[in-house]
C-alpha angles and dihedrals in degrees: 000000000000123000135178110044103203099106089274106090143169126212118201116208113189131199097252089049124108099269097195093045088041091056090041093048093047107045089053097054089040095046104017092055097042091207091304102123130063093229093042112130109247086161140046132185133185111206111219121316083006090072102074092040088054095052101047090040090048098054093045085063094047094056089059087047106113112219111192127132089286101246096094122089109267104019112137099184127033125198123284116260098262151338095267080060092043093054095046086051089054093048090052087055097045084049092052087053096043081059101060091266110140118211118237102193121007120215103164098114095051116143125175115236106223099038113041096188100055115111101211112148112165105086096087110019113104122158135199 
């Protein structure tokens, strides 16, 4: 289920749902949009019995993603547009920490291999 609509959605994942097609789903609309589109995912939540599946489901799909500079065949996240973004982005994760918030799966140290100045950050960073 997704409600809201106003880019900033939340997915419901029940316990009865495909747990493989739901994390799918839902790390390419969270990752692959970016945040460009109005009905992308920017939260999940597994109801129940569904939110440790999820986690554990949606990091093992994060860690397949592919971060480059997007012009390359089979990335499905580019960097962020630029370093003032990317460290916006940073301060939303440590408050979320700072929060209580653990990270699942930590992708602030990301660097893309073959482009040491990108700021791409998504790849890793996954929060419950």
């Amino acid at each position: 289920m997704q409600a809201l609509g106003g880019a900033k959605n939340f997915t419901l994942i029940m316990p009865d749902a495909d747990m493989d097609r739901a994390a799918q789903v839902s790390t390419e609309s969270c990752f692959g949009c970016a945040g460009e589109r109005c009905l992308a995912n920017s939260v999940v939540l597994g109801v129940g019995p569904a939110y440790d599946v999820m986690v554990e489901k949606l990091v093992a799909e994060a860690r397949r993603s592919r971060s480059a500079t997007g012009l390359e065949p089979g990335v499905t996240m580019g960097p962020v547009i630029s370093q003032a973004h990317r460290e916006k982005v940073l301060g939303y994760i440590e408050k979320g920490i700072a929060e209580g918030a653990t990270l699942a799966l930590d992708g602030r140290g990301f660097k893309d291999p073959k482009n040491r100045t990108a700021t791409s950050w998504g790849r890793r960073c996954s929060r419950t």
